[in-house]
N, C-alpha and C positions, 0 to 999 in steps of 0.2 A: 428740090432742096433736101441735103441729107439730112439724118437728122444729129444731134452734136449731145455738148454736157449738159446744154440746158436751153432747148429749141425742141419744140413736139415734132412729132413726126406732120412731112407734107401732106397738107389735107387732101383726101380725093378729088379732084375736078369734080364741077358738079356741070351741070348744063349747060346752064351760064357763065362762059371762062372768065367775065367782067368781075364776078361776083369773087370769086379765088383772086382776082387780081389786088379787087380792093381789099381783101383781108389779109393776103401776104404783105402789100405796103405799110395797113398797119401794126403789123403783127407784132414788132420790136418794140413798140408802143405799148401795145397791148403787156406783153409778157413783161415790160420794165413797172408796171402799175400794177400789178400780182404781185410779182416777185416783191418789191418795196412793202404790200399791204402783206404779205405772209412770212415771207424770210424764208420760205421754200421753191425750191426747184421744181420738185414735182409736185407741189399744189398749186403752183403757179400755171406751169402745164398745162393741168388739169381744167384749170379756168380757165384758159387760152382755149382748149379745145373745148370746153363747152359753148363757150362764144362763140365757137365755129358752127358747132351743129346750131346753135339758135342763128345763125345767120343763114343756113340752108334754110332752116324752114321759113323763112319770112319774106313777107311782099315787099320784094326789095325795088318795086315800081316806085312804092309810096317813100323810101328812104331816100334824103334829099343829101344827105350826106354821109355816106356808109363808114367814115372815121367815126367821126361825131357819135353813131347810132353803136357803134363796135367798141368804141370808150366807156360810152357809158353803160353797155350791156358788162361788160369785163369789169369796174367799176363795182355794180352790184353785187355782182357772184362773187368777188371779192370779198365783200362786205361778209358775204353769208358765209364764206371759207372761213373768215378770219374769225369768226363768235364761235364755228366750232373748233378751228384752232385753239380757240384759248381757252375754250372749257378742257381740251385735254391737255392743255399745257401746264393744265392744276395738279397734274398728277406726275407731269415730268419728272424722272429720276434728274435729283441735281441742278444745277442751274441751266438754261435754256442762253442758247446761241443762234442766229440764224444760219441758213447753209452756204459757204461762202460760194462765189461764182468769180472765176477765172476770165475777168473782164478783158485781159487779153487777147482772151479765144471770144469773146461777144463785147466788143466796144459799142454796139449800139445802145448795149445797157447802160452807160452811161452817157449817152449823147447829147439829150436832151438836157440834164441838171446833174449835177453829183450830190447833189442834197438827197438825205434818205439814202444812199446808196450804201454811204461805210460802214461797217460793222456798231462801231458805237452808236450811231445812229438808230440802225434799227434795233438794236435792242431798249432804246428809249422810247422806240414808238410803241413798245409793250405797255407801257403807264399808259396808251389813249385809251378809249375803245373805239370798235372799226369803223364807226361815221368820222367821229373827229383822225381818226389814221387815214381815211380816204381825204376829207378834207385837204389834211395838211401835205398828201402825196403829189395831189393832183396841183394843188397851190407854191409848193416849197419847189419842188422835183421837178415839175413839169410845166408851173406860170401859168395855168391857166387861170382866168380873169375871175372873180367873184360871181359876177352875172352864171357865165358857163358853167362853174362847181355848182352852183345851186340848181341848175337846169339838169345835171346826170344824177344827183342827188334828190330833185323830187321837193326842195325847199324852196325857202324865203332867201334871195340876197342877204337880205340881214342876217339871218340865220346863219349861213354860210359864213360869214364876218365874225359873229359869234363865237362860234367856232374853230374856226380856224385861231382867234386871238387866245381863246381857251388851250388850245394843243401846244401853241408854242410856251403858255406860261406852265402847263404842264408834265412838259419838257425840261421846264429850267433855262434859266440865262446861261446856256453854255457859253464859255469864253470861245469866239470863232476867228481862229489864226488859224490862216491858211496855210497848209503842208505842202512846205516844196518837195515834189519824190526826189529827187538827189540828195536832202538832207536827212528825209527819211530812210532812206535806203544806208545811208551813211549810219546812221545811229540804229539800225537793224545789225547792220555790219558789227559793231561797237558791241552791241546786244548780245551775241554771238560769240564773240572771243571770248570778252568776259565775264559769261556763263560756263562756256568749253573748257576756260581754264580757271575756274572755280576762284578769278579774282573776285570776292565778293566786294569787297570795297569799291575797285572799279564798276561795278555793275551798278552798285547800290545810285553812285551817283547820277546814273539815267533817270534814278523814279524822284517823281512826285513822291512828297510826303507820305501823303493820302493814296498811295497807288492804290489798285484794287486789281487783281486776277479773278478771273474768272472763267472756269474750266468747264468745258460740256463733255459728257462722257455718256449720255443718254441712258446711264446704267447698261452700257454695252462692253463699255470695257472701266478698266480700274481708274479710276479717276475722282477728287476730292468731289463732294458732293454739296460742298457749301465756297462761299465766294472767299479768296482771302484777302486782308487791307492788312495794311501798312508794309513799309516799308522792308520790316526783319523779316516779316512771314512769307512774303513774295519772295524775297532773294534766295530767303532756304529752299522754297517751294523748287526754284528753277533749279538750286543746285543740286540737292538732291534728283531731279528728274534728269541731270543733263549727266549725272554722273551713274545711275543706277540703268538706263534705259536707253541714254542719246550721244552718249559717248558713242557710239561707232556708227552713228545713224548717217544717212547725207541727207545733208542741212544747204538745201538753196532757197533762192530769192525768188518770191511768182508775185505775181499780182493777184489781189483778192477782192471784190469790191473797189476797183480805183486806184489800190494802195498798194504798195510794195508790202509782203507779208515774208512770213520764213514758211517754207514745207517741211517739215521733216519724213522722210520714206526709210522704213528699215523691210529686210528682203525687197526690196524694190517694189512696196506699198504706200499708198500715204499715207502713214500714224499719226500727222500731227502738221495743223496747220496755225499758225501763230502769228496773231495783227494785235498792231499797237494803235493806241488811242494816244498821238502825241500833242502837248499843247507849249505855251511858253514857259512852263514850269517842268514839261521834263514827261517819260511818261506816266501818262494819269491811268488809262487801264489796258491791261494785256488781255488777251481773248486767246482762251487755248482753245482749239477746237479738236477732239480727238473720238467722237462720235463716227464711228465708220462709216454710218447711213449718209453721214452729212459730207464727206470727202469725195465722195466719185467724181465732182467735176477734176480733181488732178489724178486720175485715178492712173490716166495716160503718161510712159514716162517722157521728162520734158529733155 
């Protein structure tokens, strides 16, 4: 297996070719329950392939089900990535995004659930912390049964329950209308024109009241460093950006987490990838992503 935007490299064969068998079937498993608990590519990775080396060294005579034992090892380390994620995420320049992944080149990322997958999503799963973020990964994303959570987690069923009812009130009653991509893609479309041609009235009328933008720029490149709401400040925000920087850029369509998103590339780079949070009010938040570390998955041109 090669390796891609966001697949570790093929683990060495080890002795046991059974043992590589069972860890590449679950591996897209594995790497879809990282990626959800971090919002990174390469830390997801990195926990993927730690789980590997802990599955080399282990008596895997005694392991009666090597998903089950490979879940819940990946699972943990997660847990452990994600508390120091978030202690350096205290210091992030600007607001924090996760790194989008180009689900069209990795559909098994979303195979399983699309819950936790979309952009807005994960960045709501920043309010957990990483018990209740695994909880609600493994439970929302992926159905596994209350019993099973609390069995990779080391708890009480009830506990587990607990828990889990805590995440989602901690989350917020999100309003949950499902996006049809042909109408998102359509109002992506809409999105685009009239920004390019600085109708702001037309534009205005896609957002929510309340809209909210929020830009990552990881202090790497120039980029607001606080979130903006409403309405006038959003509109200006795009048109000025779409007139100072993106006017001559090429503006297509990819998928990002699930969703139809906008790429912008200038010199035939990604500069900017751009997902909406749309609900039946119109949209509610825009995610600029312009963090260069975080674009490599389109880094290839499409």
């Amino acid at each position: 297996m090669t390796s891609g935007p966001h697949t570790v490299e093929r683990p060495e064969a080890p002795e046991d070719p059974g043992a590589l068998d069972a860890f590449l079937a679950a591996r897209p498993q594995l790497f879809g329950i990282a990626y959800r608990m971090l919002g990174s590519v390469p830390e997801a990775e990195d926990v993927v392939q730690d789980a590997w080396i802990r599955w080399q060294g282990t008596d895997r005579e005694v392991v009666r089900n090597p998903a089950a034992f490979l879940t819940t090892t990946v699972t943990r380390l997660a847990i452990n990535a994600a508390t120091s994620a978030r202690a350096r995420r205290e210091t992030y320049v600007g607001p924090w995004l996760p790194e989008p992944v180009d689900t069209s080149d990795d559909p098994a990322l979303g195979a399983e659930r699309a819950e936790a997958l979309e952009i807005a999503t994960l960045v709501l799963l920043e309010r957990l912390t990483p018990v209740e973020r695994a909880v609600y990964v493994l439970r929302e994303a992926f159905g596994y049964p209350y019993r099973r959570v609390a069995e990779i987690l080391d708890m009480t069923e009830a506990n587990a329950r607990q828990l889990a009812r805590r995440s989602r009130e901690r989350l917020g009653r999100r309003e949950a209308v499902p996006v049809d991509p042909g109408e998102h893609r359509r109002l992506l479309d809409e999105f685009v024109a009239a920004a390019h041609d600085g109708d702001l009235a037309r534009f205005e009328r896609f957002l929510a009241d309340d809209v909210v933008a929020r830009p990552d720029g990881g202090g790497k490149v120039h980029a607001s460093r606080v979130e903006l709401y409403g309405v006038a400040r959003v509109s200006l925000f795009f048109d000025n950006v779409w007139r100072k920087y993106w006017a001559d850029a090429d503006v297509r369509v990819v998928e990002a987490n699930g969703l139809p998103a906008l790429l912008v590339r200038i010199d035939d780079a990604p500069f900017a990838l751009i997902s909406l949070e749309v609900t039946s009010r119109g949209i509610e938040h825009v995610f600029v992503q312009v963090n260069p570390d975080k674009l490599g998955g389109y880094a290839a041109p499409a």
